[in-house]
C-alpha positions, 0 to 999 in steps of 0.5 A: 500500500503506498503511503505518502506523509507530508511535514513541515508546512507552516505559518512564515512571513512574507519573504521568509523560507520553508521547506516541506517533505514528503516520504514515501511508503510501500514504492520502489521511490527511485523508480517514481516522479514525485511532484509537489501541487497546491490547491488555495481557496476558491482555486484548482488545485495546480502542479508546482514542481516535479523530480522524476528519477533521474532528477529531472525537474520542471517547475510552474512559471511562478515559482521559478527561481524561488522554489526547489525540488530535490529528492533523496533516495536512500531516505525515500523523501522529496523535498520542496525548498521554498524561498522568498515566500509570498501570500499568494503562495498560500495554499496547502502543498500535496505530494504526488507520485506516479511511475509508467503503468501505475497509479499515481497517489496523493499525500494527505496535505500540509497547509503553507501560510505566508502571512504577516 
């Protein structure tokens, strides 16, 4: 059964860091993308970043250049590095994994509050 829990959401100012993460359960995580989305109030939930294997990575025009992804095999974790935060990067962040001819699976969520 996978299994994917998420740490390290929170409440920062504007401007300030965070660095959420994500392990994995009951995959092979080497063999899987892992991707991080968000979904704020009122909005679809929508991709923010993706590593596959290989460590390849693509990332939402709006957080490019403040935001990080990288992962850690032996750990079986992915990581989202979140620098020069702003409100409207509120949201709460999911982790997502999915590999060629399987399912993809959800985290439960944790909630990013930016906010004075």
């Amino acid at each position: 059964q996978v299994q994917l829990v998420e740490s390290g959401g929170g409440l920062v100012q504007p401007g300030g860091p965070l660095r959420p993460s994500c392990t994995a359960s009951g995959i092979t995580f080497s063999t899987y993308t892992m991707a991080w989305y968000r979904q704020a109030p009122g909005k679809q939930r929508e991709l923010v970043a993706s590593i596959t294997g290989g460590r390849n990575t693509n990332y939402a025009d709006s957080v490019k250049g403040r935001f990080i992804i990288s992962r850690d095999n032996a750990k079986n974790t992915v990581y989202l590095q979140m620098n020069s935060l702003k409100p409207e990067d509120t949201a709460v962040y999911y982790c997502y994994c999915y590999a060629q001819g399987r399912s993809g699976s959800w985290g439960q969520g944790t909630q990013v509050t930016v906010s004075s």
